[in-house]
C-alpha positions in Angstrom: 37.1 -37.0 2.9 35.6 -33.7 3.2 33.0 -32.2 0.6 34.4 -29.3 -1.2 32.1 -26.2 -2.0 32.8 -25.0 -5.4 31.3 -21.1 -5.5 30.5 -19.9 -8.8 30.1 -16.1 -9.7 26.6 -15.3 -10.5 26.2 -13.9 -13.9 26.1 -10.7 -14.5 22.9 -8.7 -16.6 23.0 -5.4 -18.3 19.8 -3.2 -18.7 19.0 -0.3 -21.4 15.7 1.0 -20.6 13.7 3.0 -23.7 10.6 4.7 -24.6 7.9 5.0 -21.8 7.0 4.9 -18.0 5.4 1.4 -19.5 8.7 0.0 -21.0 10.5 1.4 -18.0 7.8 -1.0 -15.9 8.3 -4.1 -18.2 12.4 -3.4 -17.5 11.4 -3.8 -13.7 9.8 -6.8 -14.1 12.7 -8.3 -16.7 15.4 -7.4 -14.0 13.2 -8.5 -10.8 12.7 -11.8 -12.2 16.9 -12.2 -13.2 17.7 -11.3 -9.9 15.4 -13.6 -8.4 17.1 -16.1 -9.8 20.8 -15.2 -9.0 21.8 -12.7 -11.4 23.6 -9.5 -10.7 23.1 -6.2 -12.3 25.8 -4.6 -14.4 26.0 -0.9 -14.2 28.2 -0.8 -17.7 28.7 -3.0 -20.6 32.4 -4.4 -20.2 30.8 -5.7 -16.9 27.6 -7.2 -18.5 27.6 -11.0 -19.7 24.6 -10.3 -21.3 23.0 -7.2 -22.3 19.0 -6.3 -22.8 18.0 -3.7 -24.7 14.2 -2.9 -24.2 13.7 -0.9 -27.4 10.6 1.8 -28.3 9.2 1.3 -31.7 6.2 4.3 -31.3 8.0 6.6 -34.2 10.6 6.4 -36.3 12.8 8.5 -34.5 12.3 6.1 -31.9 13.1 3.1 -33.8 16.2 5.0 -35.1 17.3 5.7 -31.4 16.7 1.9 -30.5 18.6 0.8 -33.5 21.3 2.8 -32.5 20.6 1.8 -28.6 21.6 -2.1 -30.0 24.5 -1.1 -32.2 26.7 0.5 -29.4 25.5 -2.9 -27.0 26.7 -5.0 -29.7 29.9 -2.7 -30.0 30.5 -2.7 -26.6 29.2 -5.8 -25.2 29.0 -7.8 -28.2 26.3 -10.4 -26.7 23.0 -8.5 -27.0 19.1 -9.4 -26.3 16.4 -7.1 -27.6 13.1 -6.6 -26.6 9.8 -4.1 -25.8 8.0 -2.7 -28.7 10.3 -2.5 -31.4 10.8 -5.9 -31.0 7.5 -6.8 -33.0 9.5 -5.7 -36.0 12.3 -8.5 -35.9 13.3 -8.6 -39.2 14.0 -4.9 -39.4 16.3 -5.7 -36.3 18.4 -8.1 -37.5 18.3 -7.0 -41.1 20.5 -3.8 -39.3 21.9 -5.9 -36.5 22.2 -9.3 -37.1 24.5 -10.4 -34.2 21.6 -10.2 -32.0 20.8 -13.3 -29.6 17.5 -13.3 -29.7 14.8 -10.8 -30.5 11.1 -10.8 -28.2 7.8 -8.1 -28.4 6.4 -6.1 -25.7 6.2 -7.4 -22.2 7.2 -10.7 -23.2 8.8 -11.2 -19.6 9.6 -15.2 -20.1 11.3 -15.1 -23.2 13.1 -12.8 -22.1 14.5 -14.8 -19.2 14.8 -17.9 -21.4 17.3 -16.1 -23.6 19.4 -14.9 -20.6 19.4 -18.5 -19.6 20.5 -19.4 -23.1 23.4 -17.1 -23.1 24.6 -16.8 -19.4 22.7 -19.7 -17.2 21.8 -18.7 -13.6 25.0 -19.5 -11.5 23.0 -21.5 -8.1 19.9 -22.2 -6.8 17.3 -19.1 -7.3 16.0 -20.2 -3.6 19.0 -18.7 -1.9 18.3 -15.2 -3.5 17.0 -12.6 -1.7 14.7 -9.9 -3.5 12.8 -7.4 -1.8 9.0 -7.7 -2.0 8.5 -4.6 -4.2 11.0 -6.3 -6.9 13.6 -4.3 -8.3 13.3 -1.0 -10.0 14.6 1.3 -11.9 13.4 4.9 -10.1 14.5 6.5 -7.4 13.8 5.0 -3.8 10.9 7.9 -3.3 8.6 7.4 -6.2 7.5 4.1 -8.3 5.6 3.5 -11.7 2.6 1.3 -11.0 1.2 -0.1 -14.3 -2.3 -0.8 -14.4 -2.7 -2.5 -17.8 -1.5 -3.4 -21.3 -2.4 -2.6 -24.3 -5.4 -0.5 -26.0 -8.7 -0.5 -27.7 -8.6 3.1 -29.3 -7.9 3.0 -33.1 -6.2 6.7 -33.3 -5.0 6.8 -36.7 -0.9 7.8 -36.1 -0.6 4.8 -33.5 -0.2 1.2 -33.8 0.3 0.3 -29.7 -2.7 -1.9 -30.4 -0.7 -3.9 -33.1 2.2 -3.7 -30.5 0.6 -4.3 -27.7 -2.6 -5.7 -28.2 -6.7 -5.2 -26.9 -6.9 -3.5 -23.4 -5.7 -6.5 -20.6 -6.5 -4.8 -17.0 -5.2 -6.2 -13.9 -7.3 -7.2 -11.3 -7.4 -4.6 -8.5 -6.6 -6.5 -5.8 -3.0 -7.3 -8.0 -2.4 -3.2 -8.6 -3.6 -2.7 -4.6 -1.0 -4.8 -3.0 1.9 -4.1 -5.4 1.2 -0.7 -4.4 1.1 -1.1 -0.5 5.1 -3.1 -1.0 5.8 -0.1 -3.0 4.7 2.5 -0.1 5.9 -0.2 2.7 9.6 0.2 0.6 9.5 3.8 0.9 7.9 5.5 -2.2 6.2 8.6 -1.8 4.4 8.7 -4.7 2.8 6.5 -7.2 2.8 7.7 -10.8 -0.5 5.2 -12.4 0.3 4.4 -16.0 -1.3 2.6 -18.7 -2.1 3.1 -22.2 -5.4 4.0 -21.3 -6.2 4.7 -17.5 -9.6 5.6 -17.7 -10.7 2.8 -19.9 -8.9 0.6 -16.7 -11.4 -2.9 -15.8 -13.8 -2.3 -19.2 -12.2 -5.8 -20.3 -12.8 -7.2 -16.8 -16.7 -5.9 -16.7 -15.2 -3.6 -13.7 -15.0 -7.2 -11.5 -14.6 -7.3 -8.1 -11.4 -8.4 -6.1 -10.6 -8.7 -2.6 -8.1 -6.0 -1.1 -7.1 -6.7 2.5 -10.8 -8.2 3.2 -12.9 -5.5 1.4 -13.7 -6.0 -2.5 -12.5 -3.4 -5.0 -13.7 -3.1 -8.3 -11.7 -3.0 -11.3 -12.8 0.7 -12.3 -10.8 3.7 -12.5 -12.4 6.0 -9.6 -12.2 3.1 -7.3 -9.2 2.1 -8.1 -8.0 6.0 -7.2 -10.0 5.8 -3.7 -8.6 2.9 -2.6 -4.8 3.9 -3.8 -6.1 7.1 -1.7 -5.4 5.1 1.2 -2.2 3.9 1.1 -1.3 7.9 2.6 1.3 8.8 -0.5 0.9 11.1 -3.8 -0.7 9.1 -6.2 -0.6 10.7 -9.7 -2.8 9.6 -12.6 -1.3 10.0 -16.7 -2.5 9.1 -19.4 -6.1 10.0 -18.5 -8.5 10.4 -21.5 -11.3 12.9 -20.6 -14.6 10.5 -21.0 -17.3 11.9 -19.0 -16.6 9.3 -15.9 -13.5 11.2 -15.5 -15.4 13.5 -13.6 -16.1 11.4 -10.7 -12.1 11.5 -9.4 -12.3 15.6 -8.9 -14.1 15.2 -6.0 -11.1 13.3 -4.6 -8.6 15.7 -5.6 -10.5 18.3 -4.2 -10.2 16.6 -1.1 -6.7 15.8 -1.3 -7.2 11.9 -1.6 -5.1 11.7 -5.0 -3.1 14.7 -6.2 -5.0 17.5 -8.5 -3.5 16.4 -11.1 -4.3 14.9 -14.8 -2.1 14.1 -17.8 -4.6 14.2 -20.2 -3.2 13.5 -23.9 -5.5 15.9 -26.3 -3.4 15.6 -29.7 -5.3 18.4 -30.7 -8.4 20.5 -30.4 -9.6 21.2 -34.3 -12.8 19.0 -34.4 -11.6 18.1 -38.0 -8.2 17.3 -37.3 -9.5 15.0 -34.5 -11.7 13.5 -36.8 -8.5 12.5 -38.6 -7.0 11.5 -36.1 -10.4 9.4 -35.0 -10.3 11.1 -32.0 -13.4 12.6 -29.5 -13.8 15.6 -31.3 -16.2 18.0 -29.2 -13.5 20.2 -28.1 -16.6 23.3 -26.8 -17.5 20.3 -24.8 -14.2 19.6 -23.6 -13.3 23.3 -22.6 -16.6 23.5 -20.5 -15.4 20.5 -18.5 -12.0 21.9 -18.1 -14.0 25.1 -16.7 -16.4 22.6 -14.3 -13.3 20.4 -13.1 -11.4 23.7 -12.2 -14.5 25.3 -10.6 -14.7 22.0 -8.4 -11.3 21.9 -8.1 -9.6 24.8 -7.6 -5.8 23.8 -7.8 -6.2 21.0 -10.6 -3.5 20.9 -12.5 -3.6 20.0 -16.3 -0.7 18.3 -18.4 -1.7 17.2 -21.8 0.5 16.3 -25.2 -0.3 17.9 -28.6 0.7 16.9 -32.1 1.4 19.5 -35.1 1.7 18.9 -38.7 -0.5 16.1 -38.7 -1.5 15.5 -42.3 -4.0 17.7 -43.7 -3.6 20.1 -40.7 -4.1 23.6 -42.6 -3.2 27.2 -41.0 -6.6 27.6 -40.4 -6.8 24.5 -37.9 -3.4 25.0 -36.5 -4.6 28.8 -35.1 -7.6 27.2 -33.8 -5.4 24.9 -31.4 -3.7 28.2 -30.6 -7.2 29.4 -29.8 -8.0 26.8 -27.7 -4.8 26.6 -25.9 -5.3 30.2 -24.5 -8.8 29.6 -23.5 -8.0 26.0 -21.8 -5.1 27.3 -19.8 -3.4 24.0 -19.1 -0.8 23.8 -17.1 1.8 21.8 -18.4 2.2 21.0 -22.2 3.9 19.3 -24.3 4.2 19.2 -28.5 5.5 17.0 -31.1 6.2 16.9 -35.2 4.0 14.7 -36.9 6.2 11.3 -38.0 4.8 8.8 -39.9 4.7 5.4 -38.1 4.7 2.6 -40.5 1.3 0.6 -40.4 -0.7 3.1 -39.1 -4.0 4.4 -41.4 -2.7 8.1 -41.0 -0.1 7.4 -43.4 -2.6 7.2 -46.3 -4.1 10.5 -45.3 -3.8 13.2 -48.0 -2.2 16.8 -47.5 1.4 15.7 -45.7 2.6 18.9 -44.0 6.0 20.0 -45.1 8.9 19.6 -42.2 9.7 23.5 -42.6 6.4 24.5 -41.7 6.0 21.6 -39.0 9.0 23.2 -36.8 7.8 26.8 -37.7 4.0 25.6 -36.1 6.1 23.9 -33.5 8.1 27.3 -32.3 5.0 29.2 -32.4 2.9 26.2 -30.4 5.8 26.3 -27.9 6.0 30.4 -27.3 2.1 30.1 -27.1 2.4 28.2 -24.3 5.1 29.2 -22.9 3.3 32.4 -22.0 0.4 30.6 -20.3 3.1 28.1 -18.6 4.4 31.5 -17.2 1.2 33.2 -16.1 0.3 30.3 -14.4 3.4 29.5 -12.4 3.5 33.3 -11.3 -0.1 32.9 -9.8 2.0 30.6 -7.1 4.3 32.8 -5.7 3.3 33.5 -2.3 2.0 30.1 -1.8 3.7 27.4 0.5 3.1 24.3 -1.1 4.2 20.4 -0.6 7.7 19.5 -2.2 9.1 16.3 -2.6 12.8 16.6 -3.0 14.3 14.7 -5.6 17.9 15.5 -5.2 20.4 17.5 -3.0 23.1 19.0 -2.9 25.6 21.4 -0.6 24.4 24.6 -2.7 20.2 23.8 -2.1 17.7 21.0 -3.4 15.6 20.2 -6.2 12.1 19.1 -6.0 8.4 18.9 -7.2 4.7 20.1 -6.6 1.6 18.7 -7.0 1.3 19.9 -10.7 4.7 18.3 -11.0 5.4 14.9 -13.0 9.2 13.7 -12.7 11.0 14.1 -15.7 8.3 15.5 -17.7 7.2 18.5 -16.0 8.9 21.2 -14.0 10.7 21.6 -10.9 10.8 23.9 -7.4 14.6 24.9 -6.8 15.4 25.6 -2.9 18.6 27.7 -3.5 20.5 27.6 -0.1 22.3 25.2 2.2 19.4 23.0 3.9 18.4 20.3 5.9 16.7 18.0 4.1 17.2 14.9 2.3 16.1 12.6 -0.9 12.6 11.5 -0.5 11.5 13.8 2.2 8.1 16.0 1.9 8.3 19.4 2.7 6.9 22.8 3.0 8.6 25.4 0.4 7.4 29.3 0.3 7.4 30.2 -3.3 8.8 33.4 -3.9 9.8 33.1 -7.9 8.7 31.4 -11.2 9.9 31.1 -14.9 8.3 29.6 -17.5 8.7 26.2 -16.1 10.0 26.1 -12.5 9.5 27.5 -9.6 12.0 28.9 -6.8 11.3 29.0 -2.9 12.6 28.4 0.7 11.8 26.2 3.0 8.9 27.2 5.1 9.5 27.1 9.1 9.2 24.1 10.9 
């Protein structure tokens, strides 16, 4: 009597990615792991036995768009897991939503995967799955998010990652050094470091040494650059706060190891608004090392994030972060309305700033910079620079500088028929800018 082989589909897993580059890596990890075991990916609900949602909880627009990121899952799909930061505040989420399956925190990978196994068990052995080394992701082929830690030890006064996320938890080199060599041997072109904190990288570790292909690396943020340096691809750097070790990575953007490039979140620049805020507050300071980085390196660019309407923030302050933006000249900017996050201190702060005269400080931030955005970009035309192109199509392509985040920042259009393809790096000769892009042709080959 012959055995008979009874094949059973393999379940099938949903993904709704919010908030951050971080969330977007803790998605990667959720749907790596599933995979690994046997599941498929869904590309829609009706497909989807199960659906996770990997919610934001930062603001309360946030939490409203998560909310409302569950509700059409559950409306859809009906069989919905949630988890990421939002998840911390569980009874909020089922208090709106109780049809939920099961409800975990940030980067709570297992219980993640338990709950899939609750609802839709893994079909066959995980053994006979194949997933490439890199894992799964969620980004194009050409570039990749490498997270280099969790959580925070900063106690800004309109955040609460640290109640979300918990103290700073670095990885060892070695771990971020070889996830980033699959990555490069996959095919990315650039890696985009992330953390909450990427300068304060290895302080929990005592900067410890690791062993990268037979050398040691320490767990500290300018030899953690060097070494990505290596691995031949763009590596950009975000969330950079400006301590004074900062300046010991211009040298290597000045000699192309790492792209000139910081994302550099100021909030601010009044020193009593930053006091507020209990952030570094010696903005003449931090304008001087602007001017030193720049002198060192000449084509650094600067991206940095800005709130307005923080409480207390008076005209007076708000002109001087007008000020400060015109003689900083950063490169790439971006600005937000004061919300109130539940639990954090800044929410007992007197002087709350009225929402009509929040957007009116917003429009005027945003024409402020717009006009240093524009200056700036202009100073490019006639340059050839390095573009990696992010999408074609048959009227041109569409890709990115140096100074260039994806999805953030701005892009460099290619407006005719050419050769080229997603994922290649190539020469472009600028010949327009706007206020946020730039325009060129490809340069000869």
């Amino acid at each position: 009597m012959s055995k008979q082989t009874i094949e059973i589909a393999p379940a099938k897993v949903g993904m709704v990615s919010l908030g951050c580059p971080k969330a977007l890596v803790d998605s990667e990890r959720i749907i790596t792991k599933l995979r690994a075991e046997g599941y498929e990916l869904s590309p829609d609900y009706e497909g989807a036995d199960v659906v996770i949602v990997n919610t934001c909880g930062f603001l309360d627009s946030a939490k409203a768009e998560s909310l409302e990121a569950i509700g059409e899952a559950l409306d859809e799909n009906g069989r919905v897991i949630v988890t990421g930061c939002m998840g911390v505040d569980e009874d909020l989420i089922r208090e709106q939503h109780p049809d939920v399956l099961a409800v975990t925190g940030p980067h709570q990978y297992e219980q993640v995967v338990e709950a899939v196994h609750d609802v839709a068990p893994p079909a066959h052995d995980p053994f006979l799955d194949l997933v490439p080394p890199e894992g799964l992701r969620l980004t194009p082929r050409h570039y990749a998010y490498l997270k280099i830690s969790e959580g925070c030890n900063n106690s800004c006064s309109f955040c609460i990652i640290p109640s979300m996320r918990g103290k700073l938890a670095s990885r060892p080199a070695a771990k971020v050094l070889y996830e980033a060599e699959r990555l490069v041997k996959a095919g990315v072109k650039e890696l985009l470091v992330i953390s909450q904190d990427t300068s304060a990288y290895g302080v929990d570790l005592k900067y410890a040494e690791s062993r990268w292909n037979g050398r040691p690396v320490k767990a500290k943020f300018v030899d953690l650059a060097e070494a990505l340096s290596d691995l031949g691809v763009w590596v950009r750097l975000h969330y950079v706060y400006p301590y004074p070790h900062v300046d010991q990575v211009i040298p290597l953007m000045a000699e192309g190891k790492i792209l000139p490039y910081l994302d550099i979140p100021y909030q601010h620049a009044s020193p009593s608004v930053l006091k507020r805020m209990r952030r570094p507050g010696n903005q003449e300071k931090t304008l001087d090392r602007i001017q030193a980085w720049r002198r060192d390196c000449l084509d650094l660019a600067i991206r940095s994030t800005f709130i307005v309407g923080f409480p207390g923030e008076t005209e007076e302050e708000f002109q001087f972060l007008l000020d400060w933006l015109s003689e900083a000249q950063l490169d790439r900017v971006g600005c937000f309305k004061y919300e109130p996050v539940e639990g954090a201190t800044a929410n007992g702060i007197e002087g709350a700033v009225a929402d009509p005269v929040k957007q009116e400080r917003w429009e005027r931030f945003m024409a402020h910079q717009q006009k240093i955005s524009e200056q700036r970009l202009a100073a490019k035309v006639g340059r050839t620079l390095d573009v990696l192109i992010d999408s074609v199509d048959g009227e041109g392509a569409i890709g990115r500088c140096y100074a260039d985040a994806p999805e953030i920042d701005g892009n460099v259009f290619i407006d005719e028929p050419c050769d080229v393809h997603v994922g290649d790096m190539v020469k472009v000769e600028i010949d327009e800018a706007g206020e946020y892009d730039l325009w060129g042709k490809l340069a000869a080959r």
